[in-house]
matplotlib code that plots the C-alpha trace (Angstrom):
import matplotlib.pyplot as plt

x = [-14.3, -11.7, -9.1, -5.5, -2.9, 0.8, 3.5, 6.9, 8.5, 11.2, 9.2, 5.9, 8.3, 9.9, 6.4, 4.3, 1.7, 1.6, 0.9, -2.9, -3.4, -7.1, -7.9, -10.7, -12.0, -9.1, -6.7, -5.0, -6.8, -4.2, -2.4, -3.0, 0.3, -0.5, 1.6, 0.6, 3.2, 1.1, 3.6, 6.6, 7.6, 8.2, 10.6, 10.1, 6.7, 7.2, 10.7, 9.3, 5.7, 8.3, 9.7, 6.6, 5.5, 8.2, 7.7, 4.1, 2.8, 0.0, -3.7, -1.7, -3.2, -1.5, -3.0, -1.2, -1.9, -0.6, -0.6, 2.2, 1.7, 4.4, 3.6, 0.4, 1.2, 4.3, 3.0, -0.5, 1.6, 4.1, 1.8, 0.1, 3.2, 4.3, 0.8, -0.3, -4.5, -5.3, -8.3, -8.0, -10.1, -9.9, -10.5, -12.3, -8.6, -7.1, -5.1, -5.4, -5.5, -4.6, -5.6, -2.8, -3.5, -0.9, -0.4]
y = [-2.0, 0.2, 1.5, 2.5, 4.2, 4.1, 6.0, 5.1, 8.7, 7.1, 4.9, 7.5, 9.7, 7.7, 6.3, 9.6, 7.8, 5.9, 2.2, 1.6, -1.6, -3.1, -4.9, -7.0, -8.4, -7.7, -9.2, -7.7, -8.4, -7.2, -4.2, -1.8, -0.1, 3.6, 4.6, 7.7, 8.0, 10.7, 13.0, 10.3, 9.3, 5.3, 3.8, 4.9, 3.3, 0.3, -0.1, 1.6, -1.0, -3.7, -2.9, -3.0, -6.2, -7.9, -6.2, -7.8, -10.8, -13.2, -10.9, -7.6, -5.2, -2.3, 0.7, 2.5, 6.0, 6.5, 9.1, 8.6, 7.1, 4.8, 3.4, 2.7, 0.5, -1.3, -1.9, -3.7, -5.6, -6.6, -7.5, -9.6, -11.6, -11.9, -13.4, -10.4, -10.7, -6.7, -4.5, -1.1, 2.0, 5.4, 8.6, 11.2, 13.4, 10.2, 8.5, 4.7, 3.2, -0.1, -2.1, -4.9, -8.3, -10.7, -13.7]
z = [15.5, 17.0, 15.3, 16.5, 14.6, 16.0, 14.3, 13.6, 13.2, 10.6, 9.0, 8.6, 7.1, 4.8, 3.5, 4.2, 5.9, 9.6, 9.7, 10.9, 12.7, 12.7, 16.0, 16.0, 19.5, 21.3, 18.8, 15.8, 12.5, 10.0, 9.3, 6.9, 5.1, 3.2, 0.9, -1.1, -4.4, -6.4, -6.1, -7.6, -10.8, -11.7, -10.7, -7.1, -6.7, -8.0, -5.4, -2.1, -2.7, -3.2, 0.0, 2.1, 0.4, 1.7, 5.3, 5.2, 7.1, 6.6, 6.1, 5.7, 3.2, 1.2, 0.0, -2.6, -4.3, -7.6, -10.7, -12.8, -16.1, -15.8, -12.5, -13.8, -15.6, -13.9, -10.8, -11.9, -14.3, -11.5, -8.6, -11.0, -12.1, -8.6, -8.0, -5.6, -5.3, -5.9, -6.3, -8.3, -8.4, -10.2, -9.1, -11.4, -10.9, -12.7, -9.5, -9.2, -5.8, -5.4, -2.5, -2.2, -0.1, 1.1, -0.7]

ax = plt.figure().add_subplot(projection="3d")
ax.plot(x, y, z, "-o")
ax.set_aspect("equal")
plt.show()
């Protein structure tokens, strides 16, 4: 599978991380939005994944990095009363990523 990244200089800024699109026989699979808030404190989080959850379509996937106590817990919490399907893991340094599908 071949994988192409194409960056959007404002948006790759503003999220710290370029989109990654999947493609998948010639025709795009989903995309892939990483957003790496390890360095942010909650509320941020929670408002900037917010904002590419609304941005993604049907099969779209979100990775988020997080550290900060708060967001910890808000954002689980929220995707799962927004009925977000999610995956976590954590990393011996204590930062939960959160892979985020598309409802």
């Amino acid at each position: 599978m071949l994988t192409f990244v194409i960056v959007f200089k404002s948006i790759s800024l503003y999220f710290k991380e370029p989109f990654k699109y999947k493609v998948k026989g010639g025709k795009l699979a989903f995309m892939l939005h990483k957003y790496d808030a390890t360095n942010e404190k909650c509320p941020l989080p929670l408002v900037k994944m917010r904002v590419i959850l609304k941005k993604m379509q049907t099969n779209d996937k979100c990775l988020i990095s997080i550290a900060d106590k708060g967001s910890k817990n808000d954002i689980p919490k929220y995707l799962t009363q927004a009925g977000y399907p999610f995956s976590s893991t954590v990393s011996a340094s204590g930062i939960v990523e959160l892979l985020i599908e598309n409802r």
